[in-house]
N, C-alpha and C positions, 0 to 999 in steps of 0.2 A: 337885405336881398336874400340872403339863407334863410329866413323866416317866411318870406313868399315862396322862394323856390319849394322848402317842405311842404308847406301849406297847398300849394299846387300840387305836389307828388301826390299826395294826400287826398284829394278834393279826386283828380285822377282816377284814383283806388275805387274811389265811395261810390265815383260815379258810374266806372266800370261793372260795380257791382247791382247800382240802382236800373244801367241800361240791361244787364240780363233780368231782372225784375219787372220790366218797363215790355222788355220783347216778351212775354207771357204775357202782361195785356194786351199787345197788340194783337197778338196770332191768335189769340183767342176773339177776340174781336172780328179778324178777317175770318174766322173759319166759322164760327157758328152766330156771327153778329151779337155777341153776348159782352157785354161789360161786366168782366167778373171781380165782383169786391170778397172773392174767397183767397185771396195771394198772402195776406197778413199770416190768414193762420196756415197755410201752406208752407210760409217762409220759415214762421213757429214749429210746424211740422216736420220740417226737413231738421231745424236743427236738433229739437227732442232727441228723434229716431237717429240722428248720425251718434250724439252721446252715447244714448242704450247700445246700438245697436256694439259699437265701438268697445264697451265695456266687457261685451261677451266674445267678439272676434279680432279684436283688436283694431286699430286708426282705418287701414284702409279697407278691410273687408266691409267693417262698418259704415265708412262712407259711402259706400258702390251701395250697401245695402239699403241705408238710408233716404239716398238719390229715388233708389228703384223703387221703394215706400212711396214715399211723395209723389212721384208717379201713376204710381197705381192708384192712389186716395184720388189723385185727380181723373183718371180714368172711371173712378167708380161714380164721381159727381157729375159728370159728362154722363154717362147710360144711366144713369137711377135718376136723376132730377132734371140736367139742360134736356135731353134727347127728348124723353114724352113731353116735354113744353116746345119742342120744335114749333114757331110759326105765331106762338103768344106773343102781346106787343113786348118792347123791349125794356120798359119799366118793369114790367112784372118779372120778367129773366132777373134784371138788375137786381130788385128786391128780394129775389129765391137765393141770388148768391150771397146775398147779406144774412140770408137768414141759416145758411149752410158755414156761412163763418162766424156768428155767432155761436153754431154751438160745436164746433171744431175747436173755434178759441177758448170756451168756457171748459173743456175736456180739458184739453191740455196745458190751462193754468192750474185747474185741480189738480191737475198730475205733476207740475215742477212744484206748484206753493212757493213758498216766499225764499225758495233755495236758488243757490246760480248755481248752475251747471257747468264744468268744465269739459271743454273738444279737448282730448288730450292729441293737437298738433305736431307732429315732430321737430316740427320748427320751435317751436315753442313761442319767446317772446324773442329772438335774434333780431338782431337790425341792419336794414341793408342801408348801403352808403354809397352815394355817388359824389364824390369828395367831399367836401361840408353836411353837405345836404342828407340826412336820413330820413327812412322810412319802417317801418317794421317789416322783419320779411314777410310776414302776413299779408301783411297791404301789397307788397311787389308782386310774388306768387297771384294774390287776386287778378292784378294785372293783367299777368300775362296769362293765366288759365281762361280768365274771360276774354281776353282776346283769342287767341284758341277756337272758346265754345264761339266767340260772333264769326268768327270768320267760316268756322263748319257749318252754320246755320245759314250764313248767308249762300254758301254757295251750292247746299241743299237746297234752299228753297227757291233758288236759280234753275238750277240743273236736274233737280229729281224727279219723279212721275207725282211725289207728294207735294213739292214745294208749287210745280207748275197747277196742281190741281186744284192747291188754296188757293192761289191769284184769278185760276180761273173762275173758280166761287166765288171770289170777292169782286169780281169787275161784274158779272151777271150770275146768278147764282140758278135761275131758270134757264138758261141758255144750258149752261158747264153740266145740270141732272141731262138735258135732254143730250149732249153728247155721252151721258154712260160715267159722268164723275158721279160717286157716291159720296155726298156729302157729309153724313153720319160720318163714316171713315176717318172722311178728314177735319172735322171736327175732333173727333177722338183723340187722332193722332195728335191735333194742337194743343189738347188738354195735359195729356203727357207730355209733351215736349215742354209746356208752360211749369208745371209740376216740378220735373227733374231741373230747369234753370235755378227754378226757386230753392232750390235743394243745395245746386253747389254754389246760391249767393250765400246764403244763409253757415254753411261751410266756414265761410272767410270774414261774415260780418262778426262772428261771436267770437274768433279769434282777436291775437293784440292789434291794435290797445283796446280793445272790448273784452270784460273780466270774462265773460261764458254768457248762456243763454239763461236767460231768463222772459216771461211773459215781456218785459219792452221790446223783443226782438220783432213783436209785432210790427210796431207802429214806423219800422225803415220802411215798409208796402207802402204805407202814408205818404213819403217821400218820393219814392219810386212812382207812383198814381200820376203827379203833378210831371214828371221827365216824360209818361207815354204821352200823357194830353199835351203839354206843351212842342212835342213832335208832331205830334198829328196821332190818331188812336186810330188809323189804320195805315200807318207809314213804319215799316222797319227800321227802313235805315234814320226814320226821327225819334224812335226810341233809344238807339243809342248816340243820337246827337243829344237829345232831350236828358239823358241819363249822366252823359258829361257836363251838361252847361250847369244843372242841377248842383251835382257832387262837389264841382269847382266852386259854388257858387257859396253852398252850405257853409265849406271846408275854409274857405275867405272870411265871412261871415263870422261862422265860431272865433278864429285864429285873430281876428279885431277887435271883438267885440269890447275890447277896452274902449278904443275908439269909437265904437258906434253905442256907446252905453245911454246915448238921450234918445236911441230908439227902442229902448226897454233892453231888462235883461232876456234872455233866451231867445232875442232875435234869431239867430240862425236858426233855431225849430220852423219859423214859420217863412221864411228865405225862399224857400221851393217855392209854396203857394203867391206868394209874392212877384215871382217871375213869372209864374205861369199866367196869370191876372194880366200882366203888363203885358206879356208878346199874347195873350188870348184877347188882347181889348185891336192892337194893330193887325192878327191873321185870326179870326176868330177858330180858323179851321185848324191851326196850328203851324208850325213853321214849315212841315211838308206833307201835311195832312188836304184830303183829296178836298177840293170847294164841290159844293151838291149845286146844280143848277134847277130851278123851277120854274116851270112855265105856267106864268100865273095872265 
């Protein structure tokens, strides 16, 4: 039972952090209908720059500063590449941001090379204890800082003139221009806000028990992909369902694989894709993603 209960604290943690990864797909999604496969190296990005930045002003200046990087890079890929493609089909959107993360990724593997990076944490590698059961304080702090960042997001995008304006874009996006929403705007603004999540995931993924960053910090975006789609890829609130069932699911997964060892070794790698398959074959739209009607 202490072995499940950690393994769930755990799976918790990953998922918390896969659902701020998973909410950057979506919002990006509702504000400028772009499926953007640039989050890998944004994720990559955020951690780099909180490192550097870190070495020169120390933990926290460097993380504020690193966040606001990531940010900005997504800012700059929103007006230089998505904006003048406004209105191209959405393959081709898809493809440009594949092609904006290849060579963001290809940058900034030249720039770690075969070194891991240490976030010098204050935390360092502590471990929190909820009587038997431990976690790294790493993983707890993630926690609750991501709950935190969903709960301000969510009640942003509730209550704000910005949050009200993407919804209004995303239910009719011709209607919301002709009442005076500028879509640009809010496109922009979702690209930064996608940006900065990815920034303080990224934070807490390369912390313990992960030795530092290195180019595989990539491939947690991989995992995170399958939590937005299997919510629905324009549902908020199924990003961070989708980003817990995910992390819990991973985190079970690894933590057995003794047990599950006649279904290959490194099953839990491919875990995610595996559920998202199974709940995408019963709601094709996703667990609370919108059904499209056609009148055929």
């Amino acid at each position: 039972m202490t072995q499940f209960l950690s393994l769930l604290l755990n799976g918790i943690s990953l998922g918390t952090m896969y659902a701020l990864i998973a909410l950057g797909f979506v919002i990006i999604f509702k504000a400028s209908e772009v499926v953007s496969f640039t989050h890998g190296s944004l994720l990559l990005l955020g951690a780099y720059s909180i490192v550097r930045f870190a070495d020169l002003w120390g933990f926290w200046a460097g993380t504020l500063a690193g966040v606001v990087l990531t940010g900005l890079v997504a800012l700059v890929i929103e007006r230089l590449v998505i904006n003048p493609l406004r209105g191209a089909p959405v393959i081709s959107l898809a493809i440009v941001t594949i092609g904006v993360d290849i060579i963001l990724l290809t940058d900034l593997t030249r720039r770690i090379g075969s070194d891991i990076l240490n976030v010098p944490h204050p935390w360092g590698g502590q471990v929190f204890r909820i009587g038997s059961v431990g976690i790294s304080l790493n993983r707890a702090l993630a926690i609750l800082v991501a709950a935190v960042l969903i709960t301000a997001f969510f009640l942003a995008f509730k209550y704000s003139s910005w949050g009200v304006a993407m919804r209004a874009s995303a239910e009719d996006g011709e209607a919301a221009a002709l009442m005076g929403i500028r879509q640009g705007r809010v496109s922009m603004v979702a690209w930064v806000v996608a940006g900065a999540l990815a920034a303080v995931a990224a934070l807490f993924l390369v912390g313990a028990p992960t030795p530092g960053v290195s180019p595989a910090v990539y491939t947690v975006a991989l995992g995170a992909f399958p939590a937005a789609i299997l919510g629905g890829l324009d549902s908020t609130g199924g990003a961070l369902v989708g980003g817990l069932l995910i992390g819990i699911t991973e985190s079970l997964a690894a933590g057995y694989q003794g047990q599950l060892l006649f279904l290959g070794r490194g099953f839990s790698a491919v875990i995610p894709y595996i559920v998202m398959l199974v709940v995408l074959l019963v709601r094709p739209s996703g667990l609370f993603g919108t059904k499209e009607l056609t009148r055929v």
